[in-house]
C-alpha positions as CSV (number, residue, x, y, z in Angstrom):
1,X,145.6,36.9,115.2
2,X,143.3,34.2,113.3
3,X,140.6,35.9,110.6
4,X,138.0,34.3,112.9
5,X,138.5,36.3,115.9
6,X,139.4,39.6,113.5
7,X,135.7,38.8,112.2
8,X,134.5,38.4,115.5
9,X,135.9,41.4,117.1
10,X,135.0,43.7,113.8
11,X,131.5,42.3,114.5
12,X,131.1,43.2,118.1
13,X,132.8,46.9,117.9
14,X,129.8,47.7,114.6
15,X,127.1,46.2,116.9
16,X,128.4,48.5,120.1
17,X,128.8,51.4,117.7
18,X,125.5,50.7,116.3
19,X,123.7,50.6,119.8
20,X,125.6,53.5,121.3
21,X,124.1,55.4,118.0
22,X,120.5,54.2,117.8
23,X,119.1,52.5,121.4
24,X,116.4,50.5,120.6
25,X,112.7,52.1,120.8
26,X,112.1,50.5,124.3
27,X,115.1,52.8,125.8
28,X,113.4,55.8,124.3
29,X,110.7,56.8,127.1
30,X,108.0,59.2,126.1
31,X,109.3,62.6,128.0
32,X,107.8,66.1,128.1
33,X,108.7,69.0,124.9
34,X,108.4,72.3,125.2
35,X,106.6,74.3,122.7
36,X,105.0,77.0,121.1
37,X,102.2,76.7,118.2
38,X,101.7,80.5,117.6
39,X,104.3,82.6,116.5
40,X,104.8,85.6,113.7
41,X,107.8,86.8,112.1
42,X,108.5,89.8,109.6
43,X,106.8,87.4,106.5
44,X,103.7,88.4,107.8
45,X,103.0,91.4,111.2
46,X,105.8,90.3,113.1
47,X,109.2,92.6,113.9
48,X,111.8,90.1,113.8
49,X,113.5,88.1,111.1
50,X,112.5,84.0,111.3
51,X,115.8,82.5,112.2
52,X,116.4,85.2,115.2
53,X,113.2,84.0,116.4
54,X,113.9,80.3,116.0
55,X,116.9,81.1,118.2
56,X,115.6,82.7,120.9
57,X,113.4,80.4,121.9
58,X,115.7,77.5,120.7
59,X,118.4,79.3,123.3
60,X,115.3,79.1,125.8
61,X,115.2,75.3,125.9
62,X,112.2,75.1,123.8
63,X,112.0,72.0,121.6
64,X,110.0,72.6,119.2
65,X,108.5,75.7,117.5
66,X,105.4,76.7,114.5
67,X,105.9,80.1,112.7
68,X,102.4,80.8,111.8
69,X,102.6,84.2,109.3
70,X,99.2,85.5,108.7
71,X,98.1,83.4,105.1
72,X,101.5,82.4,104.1
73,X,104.6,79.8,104.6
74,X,107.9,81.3,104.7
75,X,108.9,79.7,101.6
76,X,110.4,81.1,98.4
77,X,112.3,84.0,97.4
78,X,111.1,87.2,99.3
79,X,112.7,90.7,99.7
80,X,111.3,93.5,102.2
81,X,112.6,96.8,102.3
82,X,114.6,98.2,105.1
83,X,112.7,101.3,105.6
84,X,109.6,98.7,106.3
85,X,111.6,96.2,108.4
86,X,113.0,99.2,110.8
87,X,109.6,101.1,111.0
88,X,108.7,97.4,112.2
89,X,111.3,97.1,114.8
90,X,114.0,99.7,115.1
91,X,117.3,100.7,113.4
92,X,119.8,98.4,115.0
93,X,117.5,95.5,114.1
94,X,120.3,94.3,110.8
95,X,123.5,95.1,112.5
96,X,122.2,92.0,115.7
97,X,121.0,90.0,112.6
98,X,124.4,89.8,111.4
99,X,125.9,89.6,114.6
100,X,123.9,86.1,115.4
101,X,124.4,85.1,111.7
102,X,127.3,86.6,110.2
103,X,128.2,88.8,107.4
104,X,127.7,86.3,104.6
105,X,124.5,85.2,105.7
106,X,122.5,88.3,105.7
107,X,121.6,89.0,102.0
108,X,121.4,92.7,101.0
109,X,120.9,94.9,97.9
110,X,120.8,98.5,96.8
111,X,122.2,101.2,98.7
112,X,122.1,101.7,102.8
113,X,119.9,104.5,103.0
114,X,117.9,104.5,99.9
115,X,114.9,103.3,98.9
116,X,116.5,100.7,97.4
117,X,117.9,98.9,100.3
118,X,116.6,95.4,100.6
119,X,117.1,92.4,102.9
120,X,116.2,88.8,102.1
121,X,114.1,86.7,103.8
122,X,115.3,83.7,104.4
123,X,112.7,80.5,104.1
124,X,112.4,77.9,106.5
125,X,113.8,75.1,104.2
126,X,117.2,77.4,104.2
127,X,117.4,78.8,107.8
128,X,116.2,75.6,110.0
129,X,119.6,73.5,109.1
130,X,121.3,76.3,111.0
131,X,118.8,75.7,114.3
132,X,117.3,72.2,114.4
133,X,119.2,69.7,116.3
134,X,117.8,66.1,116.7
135,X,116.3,65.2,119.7
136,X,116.6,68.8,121.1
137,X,115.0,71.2,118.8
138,X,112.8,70.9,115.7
139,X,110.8,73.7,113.7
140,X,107.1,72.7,112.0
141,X,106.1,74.6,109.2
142,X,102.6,76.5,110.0
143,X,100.2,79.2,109.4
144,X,97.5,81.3,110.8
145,X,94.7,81.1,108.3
146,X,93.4,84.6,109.0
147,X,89.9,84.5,107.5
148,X,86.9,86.7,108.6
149,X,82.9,86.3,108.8
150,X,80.0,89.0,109.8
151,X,82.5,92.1,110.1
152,X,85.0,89.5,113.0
153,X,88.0,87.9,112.9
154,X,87.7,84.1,112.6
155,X,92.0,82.9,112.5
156,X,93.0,79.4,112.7
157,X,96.4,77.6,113.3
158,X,97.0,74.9,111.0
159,X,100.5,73.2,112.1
160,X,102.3,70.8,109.7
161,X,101.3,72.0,106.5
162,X,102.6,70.6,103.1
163,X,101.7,74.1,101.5
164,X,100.1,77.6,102.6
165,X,96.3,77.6,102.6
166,X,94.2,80.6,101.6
167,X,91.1,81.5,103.4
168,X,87.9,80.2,102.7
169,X,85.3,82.2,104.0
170,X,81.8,81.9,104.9
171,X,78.0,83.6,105.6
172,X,78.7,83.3,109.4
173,X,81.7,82.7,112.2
174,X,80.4,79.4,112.5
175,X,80.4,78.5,109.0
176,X,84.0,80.5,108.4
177,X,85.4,78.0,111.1
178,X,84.1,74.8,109.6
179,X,84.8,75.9,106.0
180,X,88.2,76.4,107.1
181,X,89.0,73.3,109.2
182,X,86.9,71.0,106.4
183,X,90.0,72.2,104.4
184,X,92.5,71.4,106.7
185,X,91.2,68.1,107.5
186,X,91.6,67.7,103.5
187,X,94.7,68.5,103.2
188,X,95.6,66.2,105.8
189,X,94.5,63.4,104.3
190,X,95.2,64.6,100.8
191,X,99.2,64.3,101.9
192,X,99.0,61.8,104.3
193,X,100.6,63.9,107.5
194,X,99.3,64.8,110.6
195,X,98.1,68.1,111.1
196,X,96.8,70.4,114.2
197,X,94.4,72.8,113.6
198,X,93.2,75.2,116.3
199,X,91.3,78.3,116.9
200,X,92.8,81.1,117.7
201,X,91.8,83.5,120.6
202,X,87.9,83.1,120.3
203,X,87.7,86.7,122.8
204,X,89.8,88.6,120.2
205,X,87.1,91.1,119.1
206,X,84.9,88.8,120.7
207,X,84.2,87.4,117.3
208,X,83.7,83.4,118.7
209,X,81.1,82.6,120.6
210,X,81.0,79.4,122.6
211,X,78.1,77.6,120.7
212,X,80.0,78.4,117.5
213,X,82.8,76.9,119.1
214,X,81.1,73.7,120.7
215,X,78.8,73.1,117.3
216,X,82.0,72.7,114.6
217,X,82.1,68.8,115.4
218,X,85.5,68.3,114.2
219,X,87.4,70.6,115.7
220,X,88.9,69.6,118.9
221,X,91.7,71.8,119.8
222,X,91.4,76.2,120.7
223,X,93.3,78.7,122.9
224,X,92.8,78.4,126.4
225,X,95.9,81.2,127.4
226,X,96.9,83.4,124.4
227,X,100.3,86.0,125.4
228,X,98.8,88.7,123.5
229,X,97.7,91.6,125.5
230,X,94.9,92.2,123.1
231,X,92.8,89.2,123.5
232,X,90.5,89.8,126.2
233,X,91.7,86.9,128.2
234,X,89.9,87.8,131.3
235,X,86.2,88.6,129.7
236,X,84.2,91.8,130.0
237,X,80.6,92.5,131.7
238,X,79.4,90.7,128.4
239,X,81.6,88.3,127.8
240,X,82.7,85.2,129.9
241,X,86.4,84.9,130.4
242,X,88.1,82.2,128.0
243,X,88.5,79.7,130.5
244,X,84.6,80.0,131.8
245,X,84.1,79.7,127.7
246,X,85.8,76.7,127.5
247,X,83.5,75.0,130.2
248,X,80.4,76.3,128.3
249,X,81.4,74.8,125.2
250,X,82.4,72.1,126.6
251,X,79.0,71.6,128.7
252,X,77.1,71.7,125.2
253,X,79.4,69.3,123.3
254,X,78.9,66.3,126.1
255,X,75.5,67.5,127.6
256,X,73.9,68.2,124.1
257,X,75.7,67.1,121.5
258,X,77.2,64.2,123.1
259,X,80.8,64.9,121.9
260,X,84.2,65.0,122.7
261,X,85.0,68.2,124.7
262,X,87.7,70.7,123.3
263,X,91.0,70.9,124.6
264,X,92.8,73.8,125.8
265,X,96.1,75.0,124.1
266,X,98.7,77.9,125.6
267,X,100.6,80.0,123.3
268,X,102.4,83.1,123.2
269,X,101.0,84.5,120.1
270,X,104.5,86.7,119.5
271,X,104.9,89.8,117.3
272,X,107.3,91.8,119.1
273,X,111.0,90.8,120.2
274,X,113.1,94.1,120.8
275,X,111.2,94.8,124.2
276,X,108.4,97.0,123.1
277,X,105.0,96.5,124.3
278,X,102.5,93.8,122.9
279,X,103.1,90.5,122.1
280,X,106.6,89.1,123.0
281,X,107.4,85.8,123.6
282,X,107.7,83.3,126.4
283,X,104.4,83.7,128.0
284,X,102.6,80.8,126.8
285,X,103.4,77.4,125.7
286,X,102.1,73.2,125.7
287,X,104.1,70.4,126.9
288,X,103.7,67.4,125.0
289,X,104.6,63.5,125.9
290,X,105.6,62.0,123.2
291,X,108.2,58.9,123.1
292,X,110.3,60.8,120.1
293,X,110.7,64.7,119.2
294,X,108.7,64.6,115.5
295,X,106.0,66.9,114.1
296,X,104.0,63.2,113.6
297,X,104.2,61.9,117.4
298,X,104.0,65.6,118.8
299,X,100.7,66.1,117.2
300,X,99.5,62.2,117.6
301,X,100.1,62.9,121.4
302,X,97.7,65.8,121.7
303,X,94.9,64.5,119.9
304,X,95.2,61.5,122.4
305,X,95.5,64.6,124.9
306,X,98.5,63.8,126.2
307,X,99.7,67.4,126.9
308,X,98.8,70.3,129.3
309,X,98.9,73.9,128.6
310,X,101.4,76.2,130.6
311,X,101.7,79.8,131.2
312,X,104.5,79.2,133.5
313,X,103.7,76.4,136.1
314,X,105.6,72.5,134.9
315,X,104.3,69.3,135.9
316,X,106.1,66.3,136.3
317,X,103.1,63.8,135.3
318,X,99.6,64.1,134.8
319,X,97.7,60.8,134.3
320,X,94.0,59.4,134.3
321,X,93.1,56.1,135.5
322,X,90.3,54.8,133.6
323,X,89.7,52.5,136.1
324,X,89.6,54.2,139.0
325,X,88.2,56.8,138.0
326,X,90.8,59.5,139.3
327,X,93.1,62.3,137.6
328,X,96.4,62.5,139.3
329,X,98.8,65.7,139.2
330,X,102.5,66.0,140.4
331,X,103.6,69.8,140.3
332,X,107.5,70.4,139.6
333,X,107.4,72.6,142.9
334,X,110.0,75.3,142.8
335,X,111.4,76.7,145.9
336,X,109.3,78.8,148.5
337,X,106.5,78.3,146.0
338,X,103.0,77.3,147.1
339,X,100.6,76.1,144.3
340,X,96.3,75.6,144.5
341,X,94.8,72.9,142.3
342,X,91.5,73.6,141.4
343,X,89.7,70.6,139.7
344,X,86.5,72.2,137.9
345,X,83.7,69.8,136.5
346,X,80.6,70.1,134.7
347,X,77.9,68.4,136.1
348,X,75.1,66.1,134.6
349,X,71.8,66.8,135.8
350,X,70.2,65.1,138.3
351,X,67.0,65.0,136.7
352,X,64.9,66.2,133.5
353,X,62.3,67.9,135.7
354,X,65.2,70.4,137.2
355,X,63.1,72.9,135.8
356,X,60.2,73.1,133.4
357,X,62.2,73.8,130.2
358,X,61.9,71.4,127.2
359,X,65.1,70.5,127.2
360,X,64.6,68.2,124.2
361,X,64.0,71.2,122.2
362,X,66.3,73.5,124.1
363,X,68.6,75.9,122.2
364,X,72.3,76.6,123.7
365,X,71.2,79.0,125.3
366,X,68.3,77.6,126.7
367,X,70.9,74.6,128.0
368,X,73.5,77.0,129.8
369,X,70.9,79.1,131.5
370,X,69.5,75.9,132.4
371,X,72.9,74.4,133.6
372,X,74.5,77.9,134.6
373,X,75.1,76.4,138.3
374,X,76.6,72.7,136.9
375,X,79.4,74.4,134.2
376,X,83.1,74.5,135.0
377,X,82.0,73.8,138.8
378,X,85.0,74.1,140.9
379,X,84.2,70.5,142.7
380,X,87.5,70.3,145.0
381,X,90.9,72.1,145.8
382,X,94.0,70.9,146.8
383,X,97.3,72.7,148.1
384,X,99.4,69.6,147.6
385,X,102.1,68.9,145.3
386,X,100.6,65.9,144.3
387,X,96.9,66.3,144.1
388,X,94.5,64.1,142.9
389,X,90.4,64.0,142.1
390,X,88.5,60.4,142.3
391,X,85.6,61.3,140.0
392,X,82.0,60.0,141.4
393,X,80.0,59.9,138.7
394,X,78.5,63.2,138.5
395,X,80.7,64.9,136.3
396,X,80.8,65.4,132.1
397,X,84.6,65.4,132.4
398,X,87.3,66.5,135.1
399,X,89.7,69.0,134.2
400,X,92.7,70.9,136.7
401,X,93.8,74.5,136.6
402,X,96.9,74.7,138.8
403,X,97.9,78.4,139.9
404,X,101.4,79.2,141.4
405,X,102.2,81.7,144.0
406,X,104.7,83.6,142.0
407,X,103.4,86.3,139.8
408,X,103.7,85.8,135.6
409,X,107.5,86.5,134.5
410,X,105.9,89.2,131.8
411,X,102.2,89.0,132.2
412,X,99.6,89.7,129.5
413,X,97.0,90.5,131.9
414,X,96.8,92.8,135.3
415,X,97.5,90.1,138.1
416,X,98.8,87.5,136.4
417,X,100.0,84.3,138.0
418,X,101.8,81.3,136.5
419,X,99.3,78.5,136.2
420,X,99.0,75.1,133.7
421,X,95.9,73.7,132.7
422,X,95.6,70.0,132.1
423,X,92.6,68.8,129.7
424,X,89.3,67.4,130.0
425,X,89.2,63.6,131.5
426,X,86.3,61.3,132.5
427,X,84.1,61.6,129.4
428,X,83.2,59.0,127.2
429,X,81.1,58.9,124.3
């Protein structure tokens, strides 16, 4: 055979290896990924060891997952005593750790039985090469910054961190949350990465209020649907539920402070993995469209809001037309399942003389007793697969709750139904 045509040939098989290996970026279309953004482990108040959590949900078909320990990254060289780990969990809890992971990777020291006895825990620079799999499964370093103001909890999830951040504090809830995020938004820019912070479960306690919520400017993501039981998903006589919280904070930001709304995130909030009551996982989680499967275009996505939260209930598109004006829905229908699509809105007002308040002058609460009848108004309902809502020009933004049929597989709440929230749509600045 002539060196020409060796040459030749050699040069067609690397350029058909090379495209079988890496298709070019317009083959790769953006898809959904399945995730969860709050999670705890035994660094911090969870029961289970990190990498027996990474695999559970890994084994789940997740694709991506944040441990967020309370004030801490699971990095460095930590040891926790077995007496603490099985008052934690129970006593079988290191004999399925070294099932999963074998003998030589669970480290031990001191005696079984004694005070002495010690287990490592492994960081997530050393466990996640034994779990991550390109394309199908990646872990983000996080934490829950776990901070507190006027005898509350004020906890936010800060998701792609370089390095743990401490609590900063504050005179007030308000002030905690924009001390904290001002330090996040720092740090993102300080190492050039993109980070996701959120607040966490504004009815825990009931320590966030909505105008505390609605007046930190910057922050644009918070917990629509938190797994944990403790929570108070659904509200109290006192207290509007977290979804009707959303809309109010929501109807100040555009009808007051002429801002982008907030956007709703589900997550399971997990502490508890050998089936004992509380938090356990799989109850809440966001699917993100995104063109590749990295921490930077998962969290790029969701600040352009192209995700919905999901307790349970998939969708196979959600879109809105700028043009036209309409949010379209298609529901991944499961068999002998019927779903309601409930597009909610908050209205504009139709006038300033409404009533004879000054508006101009109007505190929050002055603006949702005002506007009590116009926030998170459900404006239509659909039982089809593929709904959709043509906006008319009365409406701050659009947003869709869609509820399932079928009852939550392990529900945090009395009730419970699967459902998926999609975010606000329609505003503009």
């Amino acid at each position: 055979m002539k060196l020409p045509l060796l040459v030749a040939l050699f040069t067609c098989t690397l350029t058909l290896s090379a495209s079988a290996q890496s298709p070019p970026e317009s083959s790769k279309a953006p898809r959904w990924w399945k995730g969860n953004l709050h999670t705890h482990s035994l660094w911090s108040d969870g029961d289970q060891f990190p990498e027996m959590i990474a695999d559970w949900y890994r084994q789940r078909d997740y694709n991506f997952l944040a441990l967020t320990d309370h004030n801490v990254l699971s990095e460095g060289t930590r040891w926790m005593s077995m007496s603490k780990v099985i008052k934690k969990s129970d006593a079988g809890i290191l004999g399925r750790y070294r099932d999963r992971f074998g003998e030589a990777w669970v480290e031990t020291r001191g005696e079984p039985g004694n005070k002495d006895h010690e287990v490592r825990l492994k960081p997530l620079d050393e466990f996640r090469y034994l779990l991550e799999q390109s394309g199908r499964f990646i872990l983000i370093p996080a934490e829950e910054i776990s901070d507190k103001a006027e005898g509350k909890p004020v906890h936010i999830n800060a998701t792609n961190i370089a390095e743990a951040l401490q609590p900063i504090g504050g005179e007030t809830v308000r002030q905690t949350i924009e001390n904290n995020l001002r330090a996040i938004l720092e740090h993102e820019k300080s190492h050039g990465r993109e980070v996701l912070p959120h607040v966490n479960h504004p009815n825990f306690f009931y320590a966030i209020t909505a105008d505390d919520l609605a007046a930190v400017v910057s922050e644009r993501f918070f917990e629509v649907y938190n797994g944990h039981p403790g929570v108070n998903q659904l509200g109290d006589a006192d207290h509007p539920g977290v979804e009707r919280f959303w809309d109010i904070a929501n109807a100040i930001r555009r009808n007051s402070l002429n801002i982008p709304p907030l956007m709703g995130i589900a997550t399971d909030d997990s502490h508890e993995y050998h089936g004992q009551p509380g938090s356990r996982p799989g109850r809440g989680w966001v699917m993100v469209r995104s063109r590749y499967l990295t921490p930077e275009h998962l969290i790029r996505a969701m600040k352009r809001g192209d995700f919905y939260a999901s307790s349970g209930v998939t969708l196979s598109d959600v879109k809105f037309y700028e043009s036209t004006r309409t949010l379209s829905i298609h529901i991944d229908a499961e068999p002998d399942t019927t779903y309601r699509t409930d597009f909610i809105a908050t209205l504009a007002r139709e006038t300033d003389t409404d009533t004879d308040t000054d508006t101009e002058h109007a505190s929050a609460e002055d603006v949702k007793a005002i506007d009590e009848h116009r926030i998170g108004v459900t404006v239509a309902t659909s039982d089809d697969v593929s709904p959709t809502y043509l906006m008319n020009g009365q409406e701050l933004y659009v947003r869709a709750v869609i509820t399932s049929s079928k009852p939550h597989d392990d529900p945090s709440f009395s009730d419970q139904k699967q459902q998926a929230w999609t975010q606000p749509v329609g505003w503009s600045e």
